[in-house]
N, C-alpha and C positions, 0 to 999 in steps of 0.2 A: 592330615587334615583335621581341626580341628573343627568342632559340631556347637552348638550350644541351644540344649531343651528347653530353656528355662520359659514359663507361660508368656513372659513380657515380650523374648524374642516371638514366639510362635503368634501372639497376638499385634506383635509389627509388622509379622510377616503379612499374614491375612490380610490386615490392612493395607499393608500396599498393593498386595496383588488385586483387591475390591477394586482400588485406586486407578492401579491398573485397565481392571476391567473397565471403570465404568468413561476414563477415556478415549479405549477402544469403542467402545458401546456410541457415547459420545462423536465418535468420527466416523460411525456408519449410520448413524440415524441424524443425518444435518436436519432431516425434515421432521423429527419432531418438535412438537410444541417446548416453548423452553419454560422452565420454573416460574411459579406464580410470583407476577412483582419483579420479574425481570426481562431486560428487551433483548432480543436475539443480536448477535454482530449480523454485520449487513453483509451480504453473499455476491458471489458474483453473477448468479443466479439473476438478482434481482435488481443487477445495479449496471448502470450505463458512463462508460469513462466518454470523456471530451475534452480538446484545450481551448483556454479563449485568453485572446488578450486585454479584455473588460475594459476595452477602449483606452486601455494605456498605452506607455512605451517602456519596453522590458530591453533596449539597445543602448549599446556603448562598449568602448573597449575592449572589443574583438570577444562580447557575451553578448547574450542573448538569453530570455526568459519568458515563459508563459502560463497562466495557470489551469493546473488539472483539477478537472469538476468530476466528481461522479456524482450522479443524479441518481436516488433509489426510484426504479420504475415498478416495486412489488408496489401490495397493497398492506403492507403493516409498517409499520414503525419500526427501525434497526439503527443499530447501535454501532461507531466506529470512532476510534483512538488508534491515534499513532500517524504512521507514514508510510507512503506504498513503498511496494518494491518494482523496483524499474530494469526491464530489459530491453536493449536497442534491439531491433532484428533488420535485416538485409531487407531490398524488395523482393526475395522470394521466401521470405518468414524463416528466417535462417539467425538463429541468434550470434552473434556479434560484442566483441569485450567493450564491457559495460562495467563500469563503477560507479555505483550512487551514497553520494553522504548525505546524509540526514541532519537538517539542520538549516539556519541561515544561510540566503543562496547568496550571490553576488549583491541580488536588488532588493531583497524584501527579508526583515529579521525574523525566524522562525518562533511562531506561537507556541509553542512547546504544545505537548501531550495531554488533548481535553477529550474527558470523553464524549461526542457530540448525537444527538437525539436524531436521525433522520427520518423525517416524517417520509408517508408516499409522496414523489413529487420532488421532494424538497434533494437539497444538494449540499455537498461539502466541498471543501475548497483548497490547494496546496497550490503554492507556488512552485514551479519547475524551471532550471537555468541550466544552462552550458557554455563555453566557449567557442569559439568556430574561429581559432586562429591557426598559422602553420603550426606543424607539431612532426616530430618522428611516427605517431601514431596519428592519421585524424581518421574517423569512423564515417560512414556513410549511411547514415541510418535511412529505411524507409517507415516503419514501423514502428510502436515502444507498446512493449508489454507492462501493464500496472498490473502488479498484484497488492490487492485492497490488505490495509491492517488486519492481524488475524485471519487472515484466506491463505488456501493450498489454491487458491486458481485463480488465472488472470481475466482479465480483459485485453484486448487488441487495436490497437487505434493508429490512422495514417501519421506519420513522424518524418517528414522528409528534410532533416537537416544532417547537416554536416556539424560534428563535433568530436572537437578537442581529446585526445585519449578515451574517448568512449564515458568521458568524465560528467554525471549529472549529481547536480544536488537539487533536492526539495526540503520543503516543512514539512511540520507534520499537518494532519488536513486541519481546517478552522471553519467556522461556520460562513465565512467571507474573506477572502483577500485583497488587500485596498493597495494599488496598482498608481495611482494619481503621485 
């Protein structure tokens, strides 16, 4: 085995183990205050999932689509970029094979990756699609698990379709998604 003392490794090391530490440190204190001048990512804590069809029509060619809102119900201002992560679950909360792409769905071309301010109250926006044709595989979902960008935890919300290989794509979330 070969060692090497020199101060430059020994001062790499430290440093990453600090590194280390402080995003351990990091992921047992979600409820400290975060650095001045910066806005916390938004938690599941504090955030309410919902789908709505914004009065559109998200139907044709054996897809179907609808868009996922999480509304922050804290009272501070948090921070969210990216795309959830999506799991189908049974009606008795039984997860169920689920593949989600990221990206442009069937109906609506994906906003790509902004980072968006959510006030209290306020809400972000991602288009959600599936197919619901025959298939060797079609899933039964009653439920869909969202886990928000940068979350270990989800939310839980009623989902009773039927879809294609368990196959979903969304965007990434945007401050509105226009459905018309």
């Amino acid at each position: 085995m070969l060692r090497n003392t020199s101060p430059l490794t020994a001062a790499a090391t430290a440093a990453a183990i600090a590194a280390v530490a402080a995003l351990g440190a990091a992921g047992t204190a979600a409820a400290a205050p975060p650095a001045a001048g910066r806005t916390p990512t938004c938690d599941v804590s504090g955030l309410r999932a919902s789908l709505s069809d914004k009065g559109g029509h998200q139907n044709g060619m054996s897809h179907e689509g609808t868009v996922l809102v999480l509304t922050n119900t804290s009272d501070r201002t948090c921070a969210l970029r990216g795309y959830a992560g999506l799991q189908l679950e049974d009606a008795q909360h039984r997860a169920v094979t689920t593949h989600t792409t990221w990206g442009s769905t069937y109906f609506i071309p994906d906003p790509g990756k902004n980072t968006l301010l959510v006030r209290p109250g306020g809400t972000a926006e991602a288009a959600l699609a599936w197919a619901h044709a025959d298939a060797p595989l079609v899933v039964q979902a009653g439920y869909l698990r969202v886990t928000p960008p940068a979350s270990r935890g989800f939310l839980t919300i009623p989902f009773e379709k039927t879809v294609t290989n368990g196959d979903l794509s969304v965007t990434a979330f945007a401050r509105s998604i226009d459905v018309s």
